[in-house]
C-alpha positions in Angstrom: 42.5 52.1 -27.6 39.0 51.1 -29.0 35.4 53.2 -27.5 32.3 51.6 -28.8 29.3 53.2 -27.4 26.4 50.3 -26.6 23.6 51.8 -25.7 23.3 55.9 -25.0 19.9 57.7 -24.4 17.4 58.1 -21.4 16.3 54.3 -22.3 19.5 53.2 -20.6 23.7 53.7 -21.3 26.5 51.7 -21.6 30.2 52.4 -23.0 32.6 50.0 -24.0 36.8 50.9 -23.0 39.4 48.7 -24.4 43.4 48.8 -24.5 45.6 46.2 -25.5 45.1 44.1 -22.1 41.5 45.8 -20.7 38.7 45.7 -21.1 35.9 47.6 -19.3 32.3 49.2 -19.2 30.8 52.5 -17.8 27.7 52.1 -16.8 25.2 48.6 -17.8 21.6 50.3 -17.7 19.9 47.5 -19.8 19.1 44.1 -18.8 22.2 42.1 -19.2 21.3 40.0 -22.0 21.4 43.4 -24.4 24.6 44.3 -22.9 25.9 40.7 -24.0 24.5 40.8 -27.8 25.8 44.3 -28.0 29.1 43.0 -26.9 28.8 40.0 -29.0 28.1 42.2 -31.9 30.9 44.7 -31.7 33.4 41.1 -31.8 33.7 40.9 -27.9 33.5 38.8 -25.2 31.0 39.2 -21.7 33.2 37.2 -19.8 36.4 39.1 -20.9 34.8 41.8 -19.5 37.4 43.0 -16.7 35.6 45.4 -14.6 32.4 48.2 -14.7 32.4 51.5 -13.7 29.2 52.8 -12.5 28.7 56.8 -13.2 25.3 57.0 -10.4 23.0 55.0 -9.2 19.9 56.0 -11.7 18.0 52.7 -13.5 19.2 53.4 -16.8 22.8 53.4 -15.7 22.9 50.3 -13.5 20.1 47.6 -14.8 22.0 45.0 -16.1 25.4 45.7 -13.7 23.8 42.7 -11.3 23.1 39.8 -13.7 26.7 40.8 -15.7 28.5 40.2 -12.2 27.3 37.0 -11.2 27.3 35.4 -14.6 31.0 36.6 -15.5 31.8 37.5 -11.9 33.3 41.3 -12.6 34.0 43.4 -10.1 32.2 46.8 -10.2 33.8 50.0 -9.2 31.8 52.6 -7.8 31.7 55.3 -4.6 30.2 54.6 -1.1 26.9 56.5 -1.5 26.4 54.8 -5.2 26.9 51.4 -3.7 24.4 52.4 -1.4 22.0 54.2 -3.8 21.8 51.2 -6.1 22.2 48.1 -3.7 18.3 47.6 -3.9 18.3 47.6 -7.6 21.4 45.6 -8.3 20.9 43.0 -6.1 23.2 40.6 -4.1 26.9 41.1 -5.4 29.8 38.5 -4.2 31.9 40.8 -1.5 35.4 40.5 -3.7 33.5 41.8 -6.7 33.2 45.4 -4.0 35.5 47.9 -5.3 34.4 50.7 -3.2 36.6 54.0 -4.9 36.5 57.2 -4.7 38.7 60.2 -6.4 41.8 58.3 -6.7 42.9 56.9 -10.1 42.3 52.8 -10.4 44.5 50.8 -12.3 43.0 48.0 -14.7 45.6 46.1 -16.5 47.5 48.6 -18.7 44.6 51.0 -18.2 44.3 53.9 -15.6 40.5 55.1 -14.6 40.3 58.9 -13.1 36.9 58.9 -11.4 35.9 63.0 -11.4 32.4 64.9 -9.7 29.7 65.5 -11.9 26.6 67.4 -11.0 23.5 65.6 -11.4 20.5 64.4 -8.5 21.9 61.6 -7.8 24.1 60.6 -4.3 27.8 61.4 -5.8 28.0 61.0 -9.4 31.0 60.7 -11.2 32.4 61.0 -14.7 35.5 58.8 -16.2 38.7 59.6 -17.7 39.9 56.3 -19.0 44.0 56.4 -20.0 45.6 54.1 -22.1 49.5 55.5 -22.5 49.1 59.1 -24.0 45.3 58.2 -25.3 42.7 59.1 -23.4 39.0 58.5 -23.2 36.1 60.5 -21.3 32.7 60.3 -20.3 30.8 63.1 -19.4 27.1 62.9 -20.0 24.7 63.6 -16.8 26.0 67.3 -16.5 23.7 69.7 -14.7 26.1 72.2 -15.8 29.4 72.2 -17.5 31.6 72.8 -14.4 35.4 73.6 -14.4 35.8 70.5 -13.1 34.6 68.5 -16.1 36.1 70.9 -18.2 39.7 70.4 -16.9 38.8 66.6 -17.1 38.0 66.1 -20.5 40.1 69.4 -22.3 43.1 66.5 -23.1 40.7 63.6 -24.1 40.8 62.5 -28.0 37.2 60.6 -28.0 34.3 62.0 -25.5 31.0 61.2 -25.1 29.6 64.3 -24.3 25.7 65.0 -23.0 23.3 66.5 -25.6 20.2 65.3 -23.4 17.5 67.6 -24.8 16.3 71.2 -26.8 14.9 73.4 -24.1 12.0 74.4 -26.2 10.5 71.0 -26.7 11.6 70.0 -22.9 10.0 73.5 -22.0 6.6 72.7 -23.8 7.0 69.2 -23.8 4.3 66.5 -21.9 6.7 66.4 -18.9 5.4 67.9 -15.4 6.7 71.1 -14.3 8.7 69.8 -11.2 10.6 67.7 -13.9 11.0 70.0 -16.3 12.4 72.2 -13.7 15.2 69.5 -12.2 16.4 68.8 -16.1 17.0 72.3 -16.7 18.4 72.9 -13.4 22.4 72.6 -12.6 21.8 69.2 -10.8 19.8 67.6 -14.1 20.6 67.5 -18.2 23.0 69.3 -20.8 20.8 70.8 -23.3 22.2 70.8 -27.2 23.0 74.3 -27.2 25.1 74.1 -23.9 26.7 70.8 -25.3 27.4 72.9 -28.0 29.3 75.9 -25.8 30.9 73.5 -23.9 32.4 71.7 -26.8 33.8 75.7 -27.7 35.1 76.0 -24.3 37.4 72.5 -25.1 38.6 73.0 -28.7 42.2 73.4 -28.6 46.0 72.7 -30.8 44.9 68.5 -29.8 41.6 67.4 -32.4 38.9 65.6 -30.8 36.4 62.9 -31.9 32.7 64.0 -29.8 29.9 62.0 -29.5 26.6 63.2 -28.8 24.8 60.9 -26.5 22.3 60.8 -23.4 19.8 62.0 -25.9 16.0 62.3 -24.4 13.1 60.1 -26.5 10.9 62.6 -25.7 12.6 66.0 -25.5 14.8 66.1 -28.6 16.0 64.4 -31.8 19.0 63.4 -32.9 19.5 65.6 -36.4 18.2 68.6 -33.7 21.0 67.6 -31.8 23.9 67.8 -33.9 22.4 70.7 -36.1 21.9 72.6 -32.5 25.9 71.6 -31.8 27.2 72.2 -34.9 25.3 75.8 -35.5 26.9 76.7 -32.1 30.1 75.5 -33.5 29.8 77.6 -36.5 29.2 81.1 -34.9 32.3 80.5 -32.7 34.9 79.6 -35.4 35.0 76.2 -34.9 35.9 74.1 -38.0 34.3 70.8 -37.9 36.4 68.0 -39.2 39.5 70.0 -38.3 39.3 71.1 -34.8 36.5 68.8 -33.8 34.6 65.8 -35.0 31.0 65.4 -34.1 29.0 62.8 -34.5 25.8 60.7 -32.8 25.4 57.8 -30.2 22.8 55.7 -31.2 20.1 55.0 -28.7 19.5 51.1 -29.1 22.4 49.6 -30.9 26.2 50.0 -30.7 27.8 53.2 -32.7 30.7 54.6 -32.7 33.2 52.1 -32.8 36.1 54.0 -33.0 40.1 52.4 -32.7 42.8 55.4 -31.9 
């Protein structure tokens, strides 16, 4: 399998899934002619694009979703209330490019999609286990809390994209308004580092994983913050990084992590 993270940050996200015949996205929440340069740049094709797989209806997941679909004519995947959450922003999508889904796993090709609940303010979000043969890809960013649901999800992946959206002391006298500040650290709003960092605890097991950091906030944390946040967590629980874990950073505006497994 190959994972290339495109974009990842408040600014907007997009993930890039491949397996020897699929190829899809998670998420397009930059205008569509970034999504195509980052494609282009990582040695891929828009229009070989099979399918995209929308996590919620929020602008920086679903910007560019529209204009990909009618230039390359993909099909987007997504549950009844996101469909109907993000039909204003999308626009007009031809009716056999529809894939309503919900919990069921969706076959692409010689790749299998398990849509799973996230919580998050948004109508029904999801997260993605993408399969590939015994390889397996996740991604879980968007997490009001790290719920036993996620955490059954993603325990067996080998490469997840894991929320590390902000540091609760800069979010907590940061210039954001109070109400917001409340709904981010709330269980319907953001993973903060040092939760990312338990959560990550709660998953190590005999199989090593390959974590990236992303969702990052511009304005609530940094990305050495992050990962020192993550890894001193790490640390104090016996963790050994590069053994039992890899950790490492999604890049806000340009393709990272290109990693084949």
């Amino acid at each position: 399998m190959k994972f290339c993270s495109l974009y990842s940050g408040s600014s907007g996200n997009s993930m890039f899934i491949a397996s020897d015949n699929a190829r899809i996205l998670i998420d397009a929440g930059l205008p569509g002619k970034h999504i195509e340069k980052a494609l282009t740049d990582i040695g891929e094709l828009p229009n070989a694009i099979d399918a995209i797989f929308i996590t919620h209806e929020h602008v920086d997941h679903v910007k560019g979703v529209g204009v990909l679909s009618r230039k390359y004519s993909i099909p987007i995947y997504a549950n009844k209330p996101t469909w109907d959450g993000m039909a204003s922003t999308i626009g007009k999508i031809k009716e056999e490019n529809i894939r309503i889904i919900d919990n069921n796993t969706i076959s692409i090709k010689d790749m299998d999609i398990v849509p799973y609940n996230i919580s998050h303010d948004a109508a029904m979000p999801y997260g993605y286990g993408v399969y590939n043969g015994n390889k397996k890809v996740c991604v879980a960013t968007d997490l009001g809390y790290f719920s036993e649901e996620v955490k059954k999800n993603i325990s067996d992946a080998d490469v997840i994209l894991l929320e590390s959206n902000h540091d609760v002391e800069m979010l907590k006298f940061g210039p954001y308004p109070y109400v917001l500040k409340r709904r981010i650290l709330s269980n319907i709003g953001h993973l903060s580092n040092e939760d990312c960092g338990k959560a990550i605890v709660d998953i190590v097991g005999s199989k090593p994983k390959n974590i990236i950091l992303g969702h990052l906030s511009k304005t609530n944390n940094h990305p050495d913050l992050a990962y020192e946040t993550v890894v001193s967590v790490l640390n104090a629980n016996g963790v050994k990084l590069n053994e039992d874990v890899k950790v490492s950073m999604a890049k806000r505006d340009i393709p990272s992590n290109y990693i084949e497994f």
